[in-house]
PDB file of N, CA, C and O in Angstrom, chain B, residues numbered from 101:
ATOM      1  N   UNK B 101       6.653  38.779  26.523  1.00  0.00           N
ATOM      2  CA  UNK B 101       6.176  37.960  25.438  1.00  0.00           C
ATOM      3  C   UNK B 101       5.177  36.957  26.014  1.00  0.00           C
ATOM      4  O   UNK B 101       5.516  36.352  27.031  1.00  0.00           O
ATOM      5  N   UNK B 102       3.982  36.718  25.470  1.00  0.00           N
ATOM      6  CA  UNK B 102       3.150  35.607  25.486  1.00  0.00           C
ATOM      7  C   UNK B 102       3.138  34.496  24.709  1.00  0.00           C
ATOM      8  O   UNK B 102       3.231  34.706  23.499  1.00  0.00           O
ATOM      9  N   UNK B 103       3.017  32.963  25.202  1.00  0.00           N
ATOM     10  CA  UNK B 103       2.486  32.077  24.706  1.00  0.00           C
ATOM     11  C   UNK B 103       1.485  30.806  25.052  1.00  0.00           C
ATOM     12  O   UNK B 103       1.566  30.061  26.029  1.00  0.00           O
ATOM     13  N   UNK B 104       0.524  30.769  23.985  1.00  0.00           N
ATOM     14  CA  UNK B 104      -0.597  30.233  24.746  1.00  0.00           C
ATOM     15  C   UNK B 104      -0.741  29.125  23.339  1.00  0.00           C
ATOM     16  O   UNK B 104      -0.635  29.236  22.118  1.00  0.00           O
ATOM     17  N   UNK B 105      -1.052  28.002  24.342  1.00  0.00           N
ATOM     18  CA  UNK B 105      -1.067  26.994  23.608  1.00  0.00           C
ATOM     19  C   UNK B 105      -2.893  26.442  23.467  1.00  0.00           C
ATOM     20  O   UNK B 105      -3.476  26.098  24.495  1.00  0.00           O
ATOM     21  N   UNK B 106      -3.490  26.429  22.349  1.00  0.00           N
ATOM     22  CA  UNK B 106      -4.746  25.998  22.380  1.00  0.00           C
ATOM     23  C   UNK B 106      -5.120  24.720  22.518  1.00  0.00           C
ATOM     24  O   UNK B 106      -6.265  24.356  22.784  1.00  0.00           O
ATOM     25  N   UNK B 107      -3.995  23.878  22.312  1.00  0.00           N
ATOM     26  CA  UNK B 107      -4.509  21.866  22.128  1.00  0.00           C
ATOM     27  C   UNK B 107      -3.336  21.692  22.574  1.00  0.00           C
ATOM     28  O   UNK B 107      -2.367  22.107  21.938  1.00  0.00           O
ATOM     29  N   UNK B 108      -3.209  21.065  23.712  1.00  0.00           N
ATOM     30  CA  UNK B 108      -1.864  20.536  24.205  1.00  0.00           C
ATOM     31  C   UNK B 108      -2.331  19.041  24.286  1.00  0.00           C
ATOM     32  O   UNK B 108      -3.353  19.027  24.973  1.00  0.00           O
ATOM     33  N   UNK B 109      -1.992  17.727  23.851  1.00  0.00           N
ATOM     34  CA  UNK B 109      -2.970  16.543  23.758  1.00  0.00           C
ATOM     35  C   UNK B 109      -2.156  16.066  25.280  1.00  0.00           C
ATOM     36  O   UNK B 109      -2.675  15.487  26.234  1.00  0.00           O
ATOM     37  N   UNK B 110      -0.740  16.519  25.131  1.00  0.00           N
ATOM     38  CA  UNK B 110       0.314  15.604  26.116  1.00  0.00           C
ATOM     39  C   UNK B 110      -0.253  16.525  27.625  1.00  0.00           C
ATOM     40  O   UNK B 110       0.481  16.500  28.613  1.00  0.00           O
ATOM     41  N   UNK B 111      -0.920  16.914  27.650  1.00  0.00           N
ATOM     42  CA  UNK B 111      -1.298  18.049  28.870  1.00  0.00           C
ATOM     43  C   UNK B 111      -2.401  16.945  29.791  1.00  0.00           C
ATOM     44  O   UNK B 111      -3.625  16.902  29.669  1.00  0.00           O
ATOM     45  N   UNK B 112      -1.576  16.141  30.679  1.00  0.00           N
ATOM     46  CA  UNK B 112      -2.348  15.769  31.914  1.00  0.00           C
ATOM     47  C   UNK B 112      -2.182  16.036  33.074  1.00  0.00           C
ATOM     48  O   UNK B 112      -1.882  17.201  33.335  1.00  0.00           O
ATOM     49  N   UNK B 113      -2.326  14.987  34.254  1.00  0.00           N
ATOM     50  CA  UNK B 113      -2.136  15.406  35.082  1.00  0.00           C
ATOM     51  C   UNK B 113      -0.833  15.278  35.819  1.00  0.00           C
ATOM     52  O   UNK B 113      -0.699  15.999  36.807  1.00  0.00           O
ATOM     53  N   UNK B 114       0.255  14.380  35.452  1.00  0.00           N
ATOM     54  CA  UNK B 114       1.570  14.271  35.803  1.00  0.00           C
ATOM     55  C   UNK B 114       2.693  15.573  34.951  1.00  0.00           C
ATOM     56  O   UNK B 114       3.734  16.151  35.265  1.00  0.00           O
ATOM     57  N   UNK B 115       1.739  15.580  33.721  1.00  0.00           N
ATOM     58  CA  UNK B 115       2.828  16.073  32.904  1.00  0.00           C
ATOM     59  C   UNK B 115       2.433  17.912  33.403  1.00  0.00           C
ATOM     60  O   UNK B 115       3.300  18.770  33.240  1.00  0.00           O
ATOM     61  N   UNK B 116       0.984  18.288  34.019  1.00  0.00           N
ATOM     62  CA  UNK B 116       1.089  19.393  34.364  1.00  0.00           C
ATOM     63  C   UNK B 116       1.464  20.005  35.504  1.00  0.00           C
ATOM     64  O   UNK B 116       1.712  21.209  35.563  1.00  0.00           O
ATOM     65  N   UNK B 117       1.546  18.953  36.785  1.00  0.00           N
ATOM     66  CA  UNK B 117       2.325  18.679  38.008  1.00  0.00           C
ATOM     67  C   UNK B 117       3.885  19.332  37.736  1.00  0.00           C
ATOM     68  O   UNK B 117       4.231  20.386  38.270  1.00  0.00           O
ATOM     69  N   UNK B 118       4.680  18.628  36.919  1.00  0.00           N
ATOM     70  CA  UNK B 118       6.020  18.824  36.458  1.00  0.00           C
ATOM     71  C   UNK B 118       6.009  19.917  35.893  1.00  0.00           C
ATOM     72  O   UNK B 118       6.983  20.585  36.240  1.00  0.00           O
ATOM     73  N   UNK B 119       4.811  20.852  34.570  1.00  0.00           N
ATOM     74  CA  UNK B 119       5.577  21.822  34.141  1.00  0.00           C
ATOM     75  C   UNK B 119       4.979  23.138  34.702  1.00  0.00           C
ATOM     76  O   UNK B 119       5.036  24.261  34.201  1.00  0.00           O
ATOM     77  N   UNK B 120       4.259  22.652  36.118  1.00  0.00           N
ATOM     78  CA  UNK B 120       3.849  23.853  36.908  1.00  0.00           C
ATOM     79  C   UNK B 120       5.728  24.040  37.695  1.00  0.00           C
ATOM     80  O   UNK B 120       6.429  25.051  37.664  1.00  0.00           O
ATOM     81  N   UNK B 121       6.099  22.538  38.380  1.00  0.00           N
ATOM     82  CA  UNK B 121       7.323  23.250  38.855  1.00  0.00           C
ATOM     83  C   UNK B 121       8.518  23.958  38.443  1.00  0.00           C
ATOM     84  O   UNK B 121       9.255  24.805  38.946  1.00  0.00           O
ATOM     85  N   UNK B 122       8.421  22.985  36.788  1.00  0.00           N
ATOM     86  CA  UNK B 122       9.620  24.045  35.873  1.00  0.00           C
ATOM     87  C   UNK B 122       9.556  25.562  35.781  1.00  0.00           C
ATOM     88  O   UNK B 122      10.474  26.380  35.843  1.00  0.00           O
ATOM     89  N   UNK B 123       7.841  25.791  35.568  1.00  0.00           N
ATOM     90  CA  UNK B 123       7.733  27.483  35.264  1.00  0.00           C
ATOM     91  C   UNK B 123       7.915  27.985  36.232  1.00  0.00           C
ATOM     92  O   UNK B 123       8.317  29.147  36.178  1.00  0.00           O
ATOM     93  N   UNK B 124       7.670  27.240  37.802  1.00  0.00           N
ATOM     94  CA  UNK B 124       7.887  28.525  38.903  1.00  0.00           C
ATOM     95  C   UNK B 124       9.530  28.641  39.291  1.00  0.00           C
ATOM     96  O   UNK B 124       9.978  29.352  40.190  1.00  0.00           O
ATOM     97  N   UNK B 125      10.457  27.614  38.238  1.00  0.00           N
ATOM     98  CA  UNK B 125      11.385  27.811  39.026  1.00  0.00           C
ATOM     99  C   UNK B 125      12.402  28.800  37.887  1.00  0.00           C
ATOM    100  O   UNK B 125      13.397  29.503  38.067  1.00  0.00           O
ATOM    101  N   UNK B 126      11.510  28.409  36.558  1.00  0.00           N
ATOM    102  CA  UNK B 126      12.765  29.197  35.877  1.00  0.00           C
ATOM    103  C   UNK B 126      12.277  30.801  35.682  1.00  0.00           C
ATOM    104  O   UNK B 126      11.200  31.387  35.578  1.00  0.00           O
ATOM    105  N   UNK B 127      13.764  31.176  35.697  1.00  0.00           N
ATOM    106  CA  UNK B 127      13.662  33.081  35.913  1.00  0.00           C
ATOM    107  C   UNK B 127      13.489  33.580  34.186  1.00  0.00           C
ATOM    108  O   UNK B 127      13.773  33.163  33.063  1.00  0.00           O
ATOM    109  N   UNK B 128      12.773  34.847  34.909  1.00  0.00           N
ATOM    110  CA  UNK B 128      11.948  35.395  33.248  1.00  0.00           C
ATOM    111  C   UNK B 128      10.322  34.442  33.210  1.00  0.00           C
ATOM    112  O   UNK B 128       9.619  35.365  32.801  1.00  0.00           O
ATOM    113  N   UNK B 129       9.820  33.828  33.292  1.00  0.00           N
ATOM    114  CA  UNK B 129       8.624  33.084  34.008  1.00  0.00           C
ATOM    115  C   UNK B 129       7.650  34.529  34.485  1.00  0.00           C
ATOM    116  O   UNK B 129       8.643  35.257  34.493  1.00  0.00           O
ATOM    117  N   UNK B 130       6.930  35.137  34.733  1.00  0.00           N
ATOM    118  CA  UNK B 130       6.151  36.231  34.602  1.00  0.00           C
ATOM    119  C   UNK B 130       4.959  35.498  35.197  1.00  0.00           C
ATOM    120  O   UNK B 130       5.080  35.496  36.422  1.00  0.00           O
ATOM    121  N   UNK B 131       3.729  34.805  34.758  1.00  0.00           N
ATOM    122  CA  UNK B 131       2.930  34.369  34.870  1.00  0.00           C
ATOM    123  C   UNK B 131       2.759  33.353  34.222  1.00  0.00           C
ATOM    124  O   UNK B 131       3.456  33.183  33.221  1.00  0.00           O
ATOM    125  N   UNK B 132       1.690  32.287  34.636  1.00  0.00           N
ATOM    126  CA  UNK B 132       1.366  30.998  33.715  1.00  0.00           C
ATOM    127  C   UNK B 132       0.073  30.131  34.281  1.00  0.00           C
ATOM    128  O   UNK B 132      -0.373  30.115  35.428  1.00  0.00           O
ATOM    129  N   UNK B 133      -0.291  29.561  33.349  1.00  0.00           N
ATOM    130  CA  UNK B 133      -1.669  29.027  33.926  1.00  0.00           C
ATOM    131  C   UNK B 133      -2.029  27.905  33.125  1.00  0.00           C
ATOM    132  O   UNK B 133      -2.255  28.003  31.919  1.00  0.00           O
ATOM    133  N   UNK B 134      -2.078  26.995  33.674  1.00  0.00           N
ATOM    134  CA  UNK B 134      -2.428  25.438  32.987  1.00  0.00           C
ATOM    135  C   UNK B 134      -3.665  25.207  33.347  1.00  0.00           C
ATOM    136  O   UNK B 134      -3.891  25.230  34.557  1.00  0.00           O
ATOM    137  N   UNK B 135      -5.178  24.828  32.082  1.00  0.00           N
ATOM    138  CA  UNK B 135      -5.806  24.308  32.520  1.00  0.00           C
ATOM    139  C   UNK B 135      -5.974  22.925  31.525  1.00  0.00           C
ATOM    140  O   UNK B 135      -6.028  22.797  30.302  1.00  0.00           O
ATOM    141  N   UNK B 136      -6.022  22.069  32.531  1.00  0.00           N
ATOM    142  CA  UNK B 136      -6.240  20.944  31.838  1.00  0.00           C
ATOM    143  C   UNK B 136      -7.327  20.280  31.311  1.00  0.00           C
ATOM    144  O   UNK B 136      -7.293  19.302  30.565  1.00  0.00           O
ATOM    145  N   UNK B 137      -8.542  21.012  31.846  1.00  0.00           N
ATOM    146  CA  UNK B 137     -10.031  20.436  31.087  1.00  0.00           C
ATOM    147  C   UNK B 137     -10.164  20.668  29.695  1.00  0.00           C
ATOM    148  O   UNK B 137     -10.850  20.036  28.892  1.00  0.00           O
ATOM    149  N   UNK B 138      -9.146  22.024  29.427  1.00  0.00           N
ATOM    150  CA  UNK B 138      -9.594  22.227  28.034  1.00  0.00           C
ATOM    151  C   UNK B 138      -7.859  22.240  27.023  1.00  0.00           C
ATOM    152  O   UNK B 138      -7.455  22.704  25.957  1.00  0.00           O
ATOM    153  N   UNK B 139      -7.153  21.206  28.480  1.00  0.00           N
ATOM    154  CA  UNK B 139      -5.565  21.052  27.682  1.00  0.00           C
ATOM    155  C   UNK B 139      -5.272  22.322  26.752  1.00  0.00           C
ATOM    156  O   UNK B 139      -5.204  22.224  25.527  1.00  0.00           O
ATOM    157  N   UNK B 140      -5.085  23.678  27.543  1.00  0.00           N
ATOM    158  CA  UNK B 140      -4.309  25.159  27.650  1.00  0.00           C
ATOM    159  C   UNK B 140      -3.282  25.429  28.270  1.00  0.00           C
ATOM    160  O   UNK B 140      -3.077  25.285  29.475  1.00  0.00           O
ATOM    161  N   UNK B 141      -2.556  25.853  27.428  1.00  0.00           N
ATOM    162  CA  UNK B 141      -1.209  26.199  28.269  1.00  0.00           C
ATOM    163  C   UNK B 141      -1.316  27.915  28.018  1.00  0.00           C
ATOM    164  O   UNK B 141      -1.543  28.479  26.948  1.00  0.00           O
ATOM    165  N   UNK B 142      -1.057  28.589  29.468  1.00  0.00           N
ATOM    166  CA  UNK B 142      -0.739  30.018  29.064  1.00  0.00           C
ATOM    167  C   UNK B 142       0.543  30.913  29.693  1.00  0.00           C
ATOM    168  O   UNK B 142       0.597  31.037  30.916  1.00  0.00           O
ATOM    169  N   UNK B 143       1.701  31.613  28.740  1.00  0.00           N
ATOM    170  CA  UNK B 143       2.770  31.609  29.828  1.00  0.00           C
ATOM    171  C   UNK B 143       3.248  32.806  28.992  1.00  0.00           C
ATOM    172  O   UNK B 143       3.570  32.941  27.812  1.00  0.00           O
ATOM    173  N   UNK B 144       3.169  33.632  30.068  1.00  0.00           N
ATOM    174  CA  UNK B 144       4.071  35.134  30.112  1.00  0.00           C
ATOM    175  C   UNK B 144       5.344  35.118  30.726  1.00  0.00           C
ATOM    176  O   UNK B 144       5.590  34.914  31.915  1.00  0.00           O
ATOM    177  N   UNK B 145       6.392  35.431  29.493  1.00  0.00           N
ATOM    178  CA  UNK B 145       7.692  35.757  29.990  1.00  0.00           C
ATOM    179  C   UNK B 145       8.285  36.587  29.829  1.00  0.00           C
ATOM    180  O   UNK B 145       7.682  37.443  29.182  1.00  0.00           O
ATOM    181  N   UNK B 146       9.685  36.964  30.202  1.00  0.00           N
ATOM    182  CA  UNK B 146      10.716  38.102  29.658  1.00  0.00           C
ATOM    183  C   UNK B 146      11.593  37.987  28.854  1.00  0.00           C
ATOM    184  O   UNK B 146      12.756  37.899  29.249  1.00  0.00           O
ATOM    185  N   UNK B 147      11.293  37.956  27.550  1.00  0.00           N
ATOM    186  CA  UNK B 147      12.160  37.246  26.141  1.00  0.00           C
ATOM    187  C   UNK B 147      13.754  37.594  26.604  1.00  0.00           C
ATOM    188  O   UNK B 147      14.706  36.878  26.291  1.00  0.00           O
ATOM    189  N   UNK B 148      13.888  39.173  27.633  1.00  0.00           N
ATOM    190  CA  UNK B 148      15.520  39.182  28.218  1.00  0.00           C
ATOM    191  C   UNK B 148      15.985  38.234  29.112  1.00  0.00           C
ATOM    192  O   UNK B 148      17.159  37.916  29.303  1.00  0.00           O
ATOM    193  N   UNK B 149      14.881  37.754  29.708  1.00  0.00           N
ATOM    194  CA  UNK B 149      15.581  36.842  31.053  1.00  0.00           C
ATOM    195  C   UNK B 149      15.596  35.125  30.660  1.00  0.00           C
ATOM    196  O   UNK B 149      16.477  34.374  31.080  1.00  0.00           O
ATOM    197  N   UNK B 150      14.100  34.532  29.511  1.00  0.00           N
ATOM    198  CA  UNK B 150      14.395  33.425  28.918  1.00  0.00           C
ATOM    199  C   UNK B 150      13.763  33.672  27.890  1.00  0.00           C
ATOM    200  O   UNK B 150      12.743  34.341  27.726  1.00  0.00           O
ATOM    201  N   UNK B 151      14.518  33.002  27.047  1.00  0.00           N
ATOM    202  CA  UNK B 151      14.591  32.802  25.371  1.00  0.00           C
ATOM    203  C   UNK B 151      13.404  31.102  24.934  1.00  0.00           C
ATOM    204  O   UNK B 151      13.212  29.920  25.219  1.00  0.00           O
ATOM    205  N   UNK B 152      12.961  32.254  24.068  1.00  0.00           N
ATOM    206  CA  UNK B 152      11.506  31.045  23.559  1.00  0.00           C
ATOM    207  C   UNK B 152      12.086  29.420  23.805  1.00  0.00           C
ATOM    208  O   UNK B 152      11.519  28.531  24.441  1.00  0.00           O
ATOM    209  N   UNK B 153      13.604  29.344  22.971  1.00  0.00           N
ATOM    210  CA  UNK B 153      14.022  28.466  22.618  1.00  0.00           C
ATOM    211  C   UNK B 153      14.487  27.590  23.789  1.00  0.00           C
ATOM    212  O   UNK B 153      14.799  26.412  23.612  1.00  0.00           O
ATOM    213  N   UNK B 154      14.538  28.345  25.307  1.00  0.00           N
ATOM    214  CA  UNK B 154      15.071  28.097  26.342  1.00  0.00           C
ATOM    215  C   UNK B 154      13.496  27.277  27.332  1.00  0.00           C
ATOM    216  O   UNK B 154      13.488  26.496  28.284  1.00  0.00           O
ATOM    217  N   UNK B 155      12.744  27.699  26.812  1.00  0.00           N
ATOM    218  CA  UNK B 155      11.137  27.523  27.408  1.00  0.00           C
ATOM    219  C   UNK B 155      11.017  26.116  26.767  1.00  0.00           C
ATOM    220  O   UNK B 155      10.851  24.995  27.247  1.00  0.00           O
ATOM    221  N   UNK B 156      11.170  26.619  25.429  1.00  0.00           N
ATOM    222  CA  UNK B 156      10.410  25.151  24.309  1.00  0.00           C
ATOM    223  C   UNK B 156      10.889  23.920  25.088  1.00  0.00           C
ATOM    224  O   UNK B 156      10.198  23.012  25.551  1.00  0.00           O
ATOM    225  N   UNK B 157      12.425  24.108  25.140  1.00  0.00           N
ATOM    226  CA  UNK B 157      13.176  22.897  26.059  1.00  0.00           C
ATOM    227  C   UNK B 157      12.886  22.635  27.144  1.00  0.00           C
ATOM    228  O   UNK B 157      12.624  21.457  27.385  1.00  0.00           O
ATOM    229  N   UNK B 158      12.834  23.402  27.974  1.00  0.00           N
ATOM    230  CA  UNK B 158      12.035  23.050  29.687  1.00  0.00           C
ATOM    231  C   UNK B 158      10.641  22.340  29.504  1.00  0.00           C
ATOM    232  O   UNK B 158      10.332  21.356  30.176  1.00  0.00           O
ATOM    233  N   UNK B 159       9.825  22.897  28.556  1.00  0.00           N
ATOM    234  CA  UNK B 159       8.450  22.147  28.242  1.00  0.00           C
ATOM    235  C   UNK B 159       9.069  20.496  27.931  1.00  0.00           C
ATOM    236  O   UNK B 159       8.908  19.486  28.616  1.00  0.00           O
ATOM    237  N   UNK B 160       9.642  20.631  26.945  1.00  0.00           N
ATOM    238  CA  UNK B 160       9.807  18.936  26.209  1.00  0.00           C
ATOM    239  C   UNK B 160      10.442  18.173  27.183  1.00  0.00           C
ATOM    240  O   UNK B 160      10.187  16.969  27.207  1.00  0.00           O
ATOM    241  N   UNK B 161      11.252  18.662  28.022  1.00  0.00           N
ATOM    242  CA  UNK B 161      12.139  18.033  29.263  1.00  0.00           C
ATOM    243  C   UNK B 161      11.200  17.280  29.630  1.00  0.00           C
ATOM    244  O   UNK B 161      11.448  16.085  29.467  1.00  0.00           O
ATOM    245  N   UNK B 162       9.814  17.615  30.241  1.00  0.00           N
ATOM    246  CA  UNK B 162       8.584  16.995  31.292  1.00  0.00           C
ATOM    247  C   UNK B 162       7.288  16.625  30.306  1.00  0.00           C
ATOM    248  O   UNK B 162       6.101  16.640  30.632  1.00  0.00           O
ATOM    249  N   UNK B 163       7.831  16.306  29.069  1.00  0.00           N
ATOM    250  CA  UNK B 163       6.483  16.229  28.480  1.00  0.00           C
ATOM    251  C   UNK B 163       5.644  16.814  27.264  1.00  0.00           C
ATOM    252  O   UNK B 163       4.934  16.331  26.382  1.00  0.00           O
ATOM    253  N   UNK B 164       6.085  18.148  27.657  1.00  0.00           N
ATOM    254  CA  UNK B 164       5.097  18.968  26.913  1.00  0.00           C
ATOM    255  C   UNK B 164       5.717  19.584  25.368  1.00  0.00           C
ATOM    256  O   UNK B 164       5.747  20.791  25.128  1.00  0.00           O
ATOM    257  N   UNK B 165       6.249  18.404  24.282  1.00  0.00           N
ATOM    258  CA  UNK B 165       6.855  19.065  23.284  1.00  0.00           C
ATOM    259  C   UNK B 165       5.955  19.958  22.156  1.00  0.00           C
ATOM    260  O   UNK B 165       4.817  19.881  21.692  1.00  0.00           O
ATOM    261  N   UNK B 166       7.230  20.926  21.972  1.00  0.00           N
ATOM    262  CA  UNK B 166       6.023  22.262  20.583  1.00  0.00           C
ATOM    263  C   UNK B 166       5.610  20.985  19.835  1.00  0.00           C
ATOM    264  O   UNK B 166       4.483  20.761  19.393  1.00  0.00           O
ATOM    265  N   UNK B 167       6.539  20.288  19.766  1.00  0.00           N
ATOM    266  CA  UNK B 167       5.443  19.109  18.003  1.00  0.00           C
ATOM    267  C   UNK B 167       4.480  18.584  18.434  1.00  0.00           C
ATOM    268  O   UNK B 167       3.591  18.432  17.596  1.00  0.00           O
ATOM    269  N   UNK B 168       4.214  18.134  19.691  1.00  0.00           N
ATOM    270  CA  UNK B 168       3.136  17.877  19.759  1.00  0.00           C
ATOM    271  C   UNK B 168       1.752  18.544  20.292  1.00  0.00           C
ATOM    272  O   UNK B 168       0.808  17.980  20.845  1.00  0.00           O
ATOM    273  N   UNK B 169       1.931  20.030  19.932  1.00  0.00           N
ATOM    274  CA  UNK B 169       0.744  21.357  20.350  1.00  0.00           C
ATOM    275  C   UNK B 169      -0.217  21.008  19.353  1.00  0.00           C
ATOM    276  O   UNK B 169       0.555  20.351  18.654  1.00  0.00           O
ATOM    277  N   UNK B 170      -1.378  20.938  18.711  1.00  0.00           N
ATOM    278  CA  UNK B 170      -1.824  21.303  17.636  1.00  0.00           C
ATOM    279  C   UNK B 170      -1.935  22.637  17.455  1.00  0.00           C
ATOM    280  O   UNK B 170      -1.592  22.931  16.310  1.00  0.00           O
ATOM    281  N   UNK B 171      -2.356  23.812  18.265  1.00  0.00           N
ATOM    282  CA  UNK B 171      -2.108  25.435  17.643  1.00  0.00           C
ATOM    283  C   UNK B 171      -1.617  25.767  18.809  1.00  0.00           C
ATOM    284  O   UNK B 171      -1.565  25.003  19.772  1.00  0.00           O
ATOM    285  N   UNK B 172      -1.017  27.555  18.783  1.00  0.00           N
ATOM    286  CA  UNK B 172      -0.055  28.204  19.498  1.00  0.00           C
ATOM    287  C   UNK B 172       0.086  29.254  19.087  1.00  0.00           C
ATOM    288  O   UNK B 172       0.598  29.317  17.970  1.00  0.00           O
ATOM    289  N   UNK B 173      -0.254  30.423  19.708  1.00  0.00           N
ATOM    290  CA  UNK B 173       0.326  31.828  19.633  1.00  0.00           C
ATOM    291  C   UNK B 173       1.256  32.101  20.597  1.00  0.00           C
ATOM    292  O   UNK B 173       1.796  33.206  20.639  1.00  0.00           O
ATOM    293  N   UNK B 174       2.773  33.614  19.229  1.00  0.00           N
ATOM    294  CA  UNK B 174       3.441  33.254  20.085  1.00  0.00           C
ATOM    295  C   UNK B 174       3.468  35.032  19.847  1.00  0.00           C
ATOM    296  O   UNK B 174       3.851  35.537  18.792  1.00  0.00           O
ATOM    297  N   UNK B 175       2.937  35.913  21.160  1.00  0.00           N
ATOM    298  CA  UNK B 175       2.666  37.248  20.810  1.00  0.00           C
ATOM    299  C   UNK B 175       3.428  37.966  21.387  1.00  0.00           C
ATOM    300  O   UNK B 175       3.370  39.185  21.227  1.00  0.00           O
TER     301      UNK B 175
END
């Protein structure tokens, strides 16, 4: 499963520090790529190994809550 976030406003440089280490540590994590010039979030996982709902929370833990995305595909 993919999700890519188009407007992340909370996406700087502390808060992308922190949710680079969450994604490399949690399993099901696949790929991911933060760029912050254009505040993007992009993250391939294994919906068997973590659950959207399990991600959403690791994001908001360090920062990065769904309410505050303005758009988001979740493919």
């Amino acid at each position: 499963m993919e999700f890519k976030a188009l407007r992340v406003p909370s996406l700087n440089k502390k808060v992308a520090d922190e949710l680079d280490h969450v994604l490399r540590d949690l399993s099901g994590v696949k790929k991911f790529e933060i760029t912050l010039e254009t505040q993007e979030l992009y993250i391939v996982f294994d919906e068997n190994q973590v659950g959207f709902q399990t991600l959403a929370q690791e994001m908001a833990k360090v920062g990065c809550s769904l309410k505050n995305i303005d758009a988001a595909l979740l493919l």
